[in-house]
Residue, then its C-alpha position, 0 to 999 in steps of 0.5 A: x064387907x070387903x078386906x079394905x072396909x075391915x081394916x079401914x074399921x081396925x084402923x080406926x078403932x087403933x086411932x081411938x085405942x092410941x089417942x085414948x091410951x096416950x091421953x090417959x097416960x101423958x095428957x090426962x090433966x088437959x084432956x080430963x076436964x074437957x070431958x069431966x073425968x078425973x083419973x085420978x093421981x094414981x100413977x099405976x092405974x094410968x099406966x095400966x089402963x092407958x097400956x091396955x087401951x095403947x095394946x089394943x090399938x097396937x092390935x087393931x092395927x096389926x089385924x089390919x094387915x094380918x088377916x090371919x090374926x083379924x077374927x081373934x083381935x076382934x072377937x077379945x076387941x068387941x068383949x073389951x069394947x062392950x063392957x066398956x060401955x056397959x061399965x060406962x052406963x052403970x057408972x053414968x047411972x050409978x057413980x056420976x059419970x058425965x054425960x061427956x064422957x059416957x058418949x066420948x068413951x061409953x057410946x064409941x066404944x059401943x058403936x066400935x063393939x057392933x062393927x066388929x060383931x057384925x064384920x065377926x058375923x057376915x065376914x066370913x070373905x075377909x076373915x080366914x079359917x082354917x077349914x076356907x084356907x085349907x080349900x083355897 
């Protein structure tokens, strides 16, 4: 996997991240019964999960161009991107989660969350340690 397909991946997951975050936060009566979701009127609940979603994609972009920093972003991105799937099968089997919004957001999220394991897993070229920049 080259530097290119691991930030083409990151700025695609910031696209997500950003579009998801804004969404939540500014659009969610437009955009809710398209995927039939609710957010609710709690206004803190928006801010907070909207910001956490806006972070990440801020993140996400910054690791494309930081190589530095990618092996850390990824590994909290993936844990953040697989419990939001596992969240999303439980509340889609539990709670009555569309099957919209399980693939819009459970299953994007899940797809986003192995990308990132496998570049955490066979990037050893695009992601810099330590012991491999101290012999470069």
């Amino acid at each position: 996997m080259t530097n290119e397909q691991v930030a083409r991946i990151l700025r695609g997951a910031a696209c997500f991240n950003l579009a998801g975050g804004i969404s939540i936060i500014f659009l969610s009566d437009l955009v809710g019964p398209w995927v039939h979701f609710d957010v609710g009127r709690n206004m803190l609940f928006r801010l907070f999960v909207g910001g956490t979603a806006v972070l990440f994609g801020v993140a996400y972009l910054h690791a494309a161009s930081a190589e530095a920093r990618r092996a850390t972003v990824l590994l909290y991105g993936s844990v953040l991107k697989y419990w939001a799937f596992a969240i999303s099968l439980l509340c889609y089997f539990f709670f009555g989660l569309s099957g919209t919004m399980l693939l819009v957001f459970g299953v994007t999220n899940l797809c986003f969350a192995l990308l990132f394991t496998r570049v955490l897993a066979v990037g050893k070229e695009v992601l810099p340690g330590p012991s491999r920049s101290a012999t470069t």
